[in-house]
C-alpha positions in Angstrom: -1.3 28.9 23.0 -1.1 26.4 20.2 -3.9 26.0 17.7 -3.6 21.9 18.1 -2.9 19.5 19.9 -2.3 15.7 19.1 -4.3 13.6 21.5 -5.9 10.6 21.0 -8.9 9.5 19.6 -11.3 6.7 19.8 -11.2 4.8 16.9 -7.6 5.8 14.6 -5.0 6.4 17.0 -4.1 10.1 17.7 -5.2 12.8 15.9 -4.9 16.9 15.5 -7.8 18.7 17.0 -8.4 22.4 17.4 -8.0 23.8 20.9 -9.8 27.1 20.1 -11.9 28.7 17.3 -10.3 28.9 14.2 -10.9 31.1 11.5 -11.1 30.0 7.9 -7.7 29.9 6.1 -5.9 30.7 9.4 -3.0 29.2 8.6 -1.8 25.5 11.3 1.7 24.4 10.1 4.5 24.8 7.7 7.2 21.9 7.7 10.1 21.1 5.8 11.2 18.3 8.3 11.5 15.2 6.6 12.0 11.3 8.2 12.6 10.2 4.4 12.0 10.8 1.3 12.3 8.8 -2.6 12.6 10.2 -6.0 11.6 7.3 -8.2 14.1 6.0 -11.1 11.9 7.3 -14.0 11.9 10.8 -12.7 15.7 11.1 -11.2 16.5 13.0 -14.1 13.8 15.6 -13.8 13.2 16.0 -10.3 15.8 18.2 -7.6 16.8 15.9 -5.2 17.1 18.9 -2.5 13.6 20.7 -3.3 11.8 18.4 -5.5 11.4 21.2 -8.6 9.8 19.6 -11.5 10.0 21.2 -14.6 7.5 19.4 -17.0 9.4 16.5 -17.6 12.9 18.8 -18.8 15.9 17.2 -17.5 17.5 19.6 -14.8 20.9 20.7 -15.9 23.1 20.1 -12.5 23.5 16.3 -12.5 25.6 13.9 -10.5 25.9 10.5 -12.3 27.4 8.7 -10.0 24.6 8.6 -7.8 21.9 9.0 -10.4 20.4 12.7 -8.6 19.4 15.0 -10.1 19.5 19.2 -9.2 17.7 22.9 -10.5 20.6 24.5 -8.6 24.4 23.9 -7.5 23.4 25.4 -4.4 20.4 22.8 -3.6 23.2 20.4 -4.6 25.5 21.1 -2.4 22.5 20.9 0.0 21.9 18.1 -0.4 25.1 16.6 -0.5 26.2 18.1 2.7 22.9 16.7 4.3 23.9 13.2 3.4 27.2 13.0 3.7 30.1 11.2 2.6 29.0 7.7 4.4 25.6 8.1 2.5 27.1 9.9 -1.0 29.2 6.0 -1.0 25.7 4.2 -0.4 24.0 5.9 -2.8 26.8 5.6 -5.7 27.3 1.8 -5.2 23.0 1.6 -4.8 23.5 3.3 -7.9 26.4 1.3 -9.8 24.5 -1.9 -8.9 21.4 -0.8 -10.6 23.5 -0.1 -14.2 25.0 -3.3 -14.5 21.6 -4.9 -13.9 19.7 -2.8 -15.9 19.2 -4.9 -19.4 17.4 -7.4 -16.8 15.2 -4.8 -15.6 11.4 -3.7 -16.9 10.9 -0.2 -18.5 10.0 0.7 -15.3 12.8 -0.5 -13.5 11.2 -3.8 -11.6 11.7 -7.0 -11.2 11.1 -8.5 -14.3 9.1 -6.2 -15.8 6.0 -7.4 -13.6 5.6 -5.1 -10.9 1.7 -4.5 -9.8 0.6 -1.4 -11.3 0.2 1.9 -9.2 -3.1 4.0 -8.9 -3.1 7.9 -9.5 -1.6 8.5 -6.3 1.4 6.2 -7.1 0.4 3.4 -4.6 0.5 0.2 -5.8 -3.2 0.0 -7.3 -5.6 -2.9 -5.4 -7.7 -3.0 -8.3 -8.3 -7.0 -8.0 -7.2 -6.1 -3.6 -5.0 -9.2 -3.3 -4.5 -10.5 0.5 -2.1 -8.6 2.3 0.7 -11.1 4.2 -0.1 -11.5 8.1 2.1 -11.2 10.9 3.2 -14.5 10.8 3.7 -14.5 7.3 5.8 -11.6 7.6 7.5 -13.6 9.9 8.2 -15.9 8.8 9.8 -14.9 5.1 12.2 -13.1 7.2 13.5 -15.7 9.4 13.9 -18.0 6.4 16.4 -15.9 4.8 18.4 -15.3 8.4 21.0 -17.9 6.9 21.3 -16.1 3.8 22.0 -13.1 5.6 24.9 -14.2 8.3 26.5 -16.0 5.1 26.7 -12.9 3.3 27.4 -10.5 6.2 30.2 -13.2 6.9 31.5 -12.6 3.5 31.3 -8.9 3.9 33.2 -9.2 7.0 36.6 -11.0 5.1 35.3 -14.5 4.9 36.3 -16.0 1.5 34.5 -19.0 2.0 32.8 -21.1 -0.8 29.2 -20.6 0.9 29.6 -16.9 2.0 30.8 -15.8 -1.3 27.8 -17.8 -3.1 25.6 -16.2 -0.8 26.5 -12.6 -2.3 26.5 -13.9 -5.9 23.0 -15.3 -5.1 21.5 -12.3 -4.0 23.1 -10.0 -6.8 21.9 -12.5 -9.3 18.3 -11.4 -8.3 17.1 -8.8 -10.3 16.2 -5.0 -7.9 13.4 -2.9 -7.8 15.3 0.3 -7.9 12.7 2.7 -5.7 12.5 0.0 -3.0 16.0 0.1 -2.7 16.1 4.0 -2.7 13.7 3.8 -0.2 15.0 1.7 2.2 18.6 3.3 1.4 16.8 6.6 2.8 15.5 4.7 5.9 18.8 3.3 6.8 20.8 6.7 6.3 18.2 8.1 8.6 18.7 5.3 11.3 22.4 5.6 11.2 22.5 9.4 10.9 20.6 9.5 14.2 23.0 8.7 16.3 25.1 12.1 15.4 22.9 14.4 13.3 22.2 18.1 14.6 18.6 18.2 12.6 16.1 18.2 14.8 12.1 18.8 14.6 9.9 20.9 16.9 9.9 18.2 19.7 13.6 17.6 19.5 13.3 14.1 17.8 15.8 13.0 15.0 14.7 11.9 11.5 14.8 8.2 12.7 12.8 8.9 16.0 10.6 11.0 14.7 9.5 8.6 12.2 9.7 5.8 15.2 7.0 8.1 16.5 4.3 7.9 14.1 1.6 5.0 14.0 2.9 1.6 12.3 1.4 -0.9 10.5 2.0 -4.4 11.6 1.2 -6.0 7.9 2.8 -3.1 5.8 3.0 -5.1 3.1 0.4 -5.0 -0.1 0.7 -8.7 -1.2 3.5 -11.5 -1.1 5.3 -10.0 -4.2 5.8 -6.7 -2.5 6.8 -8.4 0.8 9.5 -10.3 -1.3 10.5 -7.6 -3.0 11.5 -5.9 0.1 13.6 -8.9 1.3 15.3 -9.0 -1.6 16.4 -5.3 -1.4 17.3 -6.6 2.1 19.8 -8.5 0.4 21.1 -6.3 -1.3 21.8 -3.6 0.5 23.8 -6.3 2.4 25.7 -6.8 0.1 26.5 -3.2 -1.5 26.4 -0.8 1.3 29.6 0.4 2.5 30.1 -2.0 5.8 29.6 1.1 8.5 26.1 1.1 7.6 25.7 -2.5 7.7 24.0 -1.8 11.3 21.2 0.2 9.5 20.5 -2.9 7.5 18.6 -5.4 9.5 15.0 -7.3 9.4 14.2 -5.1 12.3 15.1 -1.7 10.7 14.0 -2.7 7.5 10.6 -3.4 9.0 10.4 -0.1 10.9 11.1 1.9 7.7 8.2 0.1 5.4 5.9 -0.1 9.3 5.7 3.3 9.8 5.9 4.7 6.1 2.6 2.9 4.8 -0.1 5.4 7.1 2.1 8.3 7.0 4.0 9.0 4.0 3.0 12.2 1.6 3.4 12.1 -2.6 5.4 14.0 -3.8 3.3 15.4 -7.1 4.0 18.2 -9.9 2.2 21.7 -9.1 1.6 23.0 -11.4 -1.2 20.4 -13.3 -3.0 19.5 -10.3 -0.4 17.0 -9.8 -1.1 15.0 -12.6 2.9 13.4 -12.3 3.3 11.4 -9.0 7.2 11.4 -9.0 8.2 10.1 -5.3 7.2 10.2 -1.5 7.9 10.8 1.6 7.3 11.0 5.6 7.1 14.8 7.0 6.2 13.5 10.2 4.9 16.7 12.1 2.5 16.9 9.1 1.4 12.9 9.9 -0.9 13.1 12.5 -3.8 14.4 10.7 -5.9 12.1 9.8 -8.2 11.6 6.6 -12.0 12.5 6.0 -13.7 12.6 2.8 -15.0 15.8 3.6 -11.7 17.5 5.2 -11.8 21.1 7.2 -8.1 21.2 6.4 -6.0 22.4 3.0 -2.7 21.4 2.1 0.0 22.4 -0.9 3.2 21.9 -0.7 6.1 24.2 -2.3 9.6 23.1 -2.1 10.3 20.7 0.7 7.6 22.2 2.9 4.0 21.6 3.6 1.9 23.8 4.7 -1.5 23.3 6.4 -4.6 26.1 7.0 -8.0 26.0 8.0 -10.7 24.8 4.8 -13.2 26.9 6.8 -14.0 28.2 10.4 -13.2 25.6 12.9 -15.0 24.8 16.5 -12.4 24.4 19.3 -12.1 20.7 20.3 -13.3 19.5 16.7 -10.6 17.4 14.9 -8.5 18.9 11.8 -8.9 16.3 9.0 -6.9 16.3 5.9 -7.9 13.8 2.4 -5.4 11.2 1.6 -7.2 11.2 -1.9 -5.5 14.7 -3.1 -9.0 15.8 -4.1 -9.9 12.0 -6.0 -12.9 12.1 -3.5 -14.7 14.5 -4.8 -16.1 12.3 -7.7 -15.7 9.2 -5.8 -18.9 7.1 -4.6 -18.5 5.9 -1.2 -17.8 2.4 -1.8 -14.6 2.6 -3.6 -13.6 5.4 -1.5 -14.0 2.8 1.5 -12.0 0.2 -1.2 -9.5 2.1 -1.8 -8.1 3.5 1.9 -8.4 -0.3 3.4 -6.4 -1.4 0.2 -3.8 1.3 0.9 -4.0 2.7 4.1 -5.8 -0.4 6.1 -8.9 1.6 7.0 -12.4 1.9 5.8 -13.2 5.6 6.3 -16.2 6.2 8.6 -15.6 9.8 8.1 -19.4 11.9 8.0 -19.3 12.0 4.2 -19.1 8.6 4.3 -21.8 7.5 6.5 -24.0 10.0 5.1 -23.8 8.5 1.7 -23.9 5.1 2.3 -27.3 5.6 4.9 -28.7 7.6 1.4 -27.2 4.7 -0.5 -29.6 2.3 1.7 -32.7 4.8 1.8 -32.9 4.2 -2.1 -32.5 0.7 -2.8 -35.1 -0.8 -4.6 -36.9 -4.1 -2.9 -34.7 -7.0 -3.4 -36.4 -9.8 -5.9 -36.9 -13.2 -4.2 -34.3 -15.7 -5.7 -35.0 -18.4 -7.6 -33.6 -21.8 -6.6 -31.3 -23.9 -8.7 -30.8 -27.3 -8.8 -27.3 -27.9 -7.6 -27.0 -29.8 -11.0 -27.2 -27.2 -13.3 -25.0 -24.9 -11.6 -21.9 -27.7 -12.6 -19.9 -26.9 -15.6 -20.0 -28.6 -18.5 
């Protein structure tokens, strides 16, 4: 008999909960199974591509330059490069060739401009001033506006040497890329397409692509209009670069899935040995997504290689559910009202979590009585 089960629950989708006593540090799951994952540009140097070794910032001696990956080993090399295979070594190499002729135009940290939001410790874009996340509509409607850009250059792909379809390409090359957007929806894609013949399977049988298909998704993904744009324009891209038998993989639709159900599940992928001080990528182990956060977890995590593993924090009561922190230990010192700030900035949710509710009932117990206002005159209050 299992030690879990996902089932739902009443207020955040499914979730893991025990289905008998468990001891403390009883160990719940080990996975290496990965939907995705991205190395970002700054750290491809430094970090193995096939097990994510990090070696205090020393570059790593096996290097392939054409596709800008990085390896401690030949043998995780040729790991790797078996796993991607020669359709996805070509996307990855012309990803790659695309990103060295722009890369005077780019910022030192490889975005567009140079003006990319900032990211928080975890390496999430950081909601410091919390800007207004596009809607549904919004989302929307950004992607059907570029539908014409699209079939002109997918036209031009096909043969066409037609004035518009071959302005359409220079166009959207003449924009300047955010590389790890790129590299991230390049991983989506190869997952999409290598679903349809892989042999890697998780537990449950699923493929890379349906596994991730699986997991909750988020219906406004996106942190603010710049990031939303920034995707569409890596859209365009990879329409334009990709060798054309991936070209399937490329769409609004898939494109959508990949950032959908990445936001609420991914994992970083930090150093280990400085209490992960460097956050040098992410990814989506999705047997390992279904736990679901608290402040307070019952539920450890490390990861070593390309596996995480999981074990009880302390004893567990059967039928109580296994929580994990998204915060990678930033809780501990963090009042309750930026914790709540900063998962509905980046994970959509305010947590409710017992921790939570405790503090901000203690929070309430303590406030001093409110003064009674004083009442301006509506004149005064108008600048001069």
């Amino acid at each position: 008999m299992s030690l879990f089960e996902v089932t739902q629950t009443a207020h955040a989708g499914r979730g893991v909960f025990a289905t008998k006593d468990v001891p403390k540090n009883t160990p719940l799951l080990a996975t290496d199974f990965t939907s995705l994952a991205v190395i970002q540009r700054e750290y491809r140097r430094e970090v193995c591509a096939n097990c994510f070794l990090y070696e205090r910032g020393r570059n790593l001696k096996v290097r392939n330059t054409a596709t800008n990956f990085s390896f401690c080993s030949t043998e995780c090399q040729e790991t790797w490069e078996i796993s991607t295979g020669k359709l996805g070594m070509e996307a990855w190499e012309s990803v790659e060739a695309f990103l060295k002729r722009k890369s005077g135009k780019m910022g030192s940290s490889g975005l567009v401009n140079g003006t990319a939001e900032p990211t928080d410790g975890d390496g999430d874009i950081s909601m410091g001033d919390y800007p207004r996340r596009p809607s549904k509509v919004e989302i929307d409607a950004i992607w059907e506006a570029i539908e014409g850009t699209a079939h002109f250059i997918d036209q031009a792909r096909k043969g066409s040497n037609a004035k518009p379809h071959r302005r359409a390409v220079q166009a959207a090359l003449g924009v300047c890329p955010h590389p790890d957007i790129l590299y991230f929806l390049v991983a989506g894609a190869l997952a999409h397409h290598h679903s349809a013949t892989t042999s890697e399977l998780d537990r449950k049988g699923q493929t890379a692509w349906t596994s991730l298909l699986d997991l909750a998704a988020d219906t406004t993904p996106f942190s603010s209009a710049f990031h939303l744009r920034q995707h569409v324009h890596s859209y365009l891209h990879l329409l334009c670069l990709l060798p054309v038998e991936l070209l399937p993989s490329i769409t609004p639709t898939v494109c959508h899935q990949i950032v959908a159900h990445d936001t609420h599940n991914a994992f970083g992928i930090r150093s280990l040995d400085d209490s992960g001080s460097e956050f040098f990528g992410w990814g989506v182990w999705p047997e390992a997504s279904y736990f679901n956060h608290s402040c307070s977890p019952n539920v450890s995590k490390t990861r070593e290689g390309r596996q995480w593993s999981f074990w009880a924090r302390h004893d567990i009561k059967a039928g109580e559910q296994l929580n994990i922190s998204y915060l990678g230990g930033d809780e501990n010192d963090m009042p309750a009202e930026k914790r709540g700030k900063h998962t509905q900035s980046i994970w959509g949710f305010v947590c409710a979590c017992a921790r939570c509710a405790a503090d901000k009932c203690a929070t309430k117990t303590a406030l001093p009585a409110l003064p009674i206002p004083v009442l301006v005159a509506p004149a005064l209050l108008t600048p001069a």
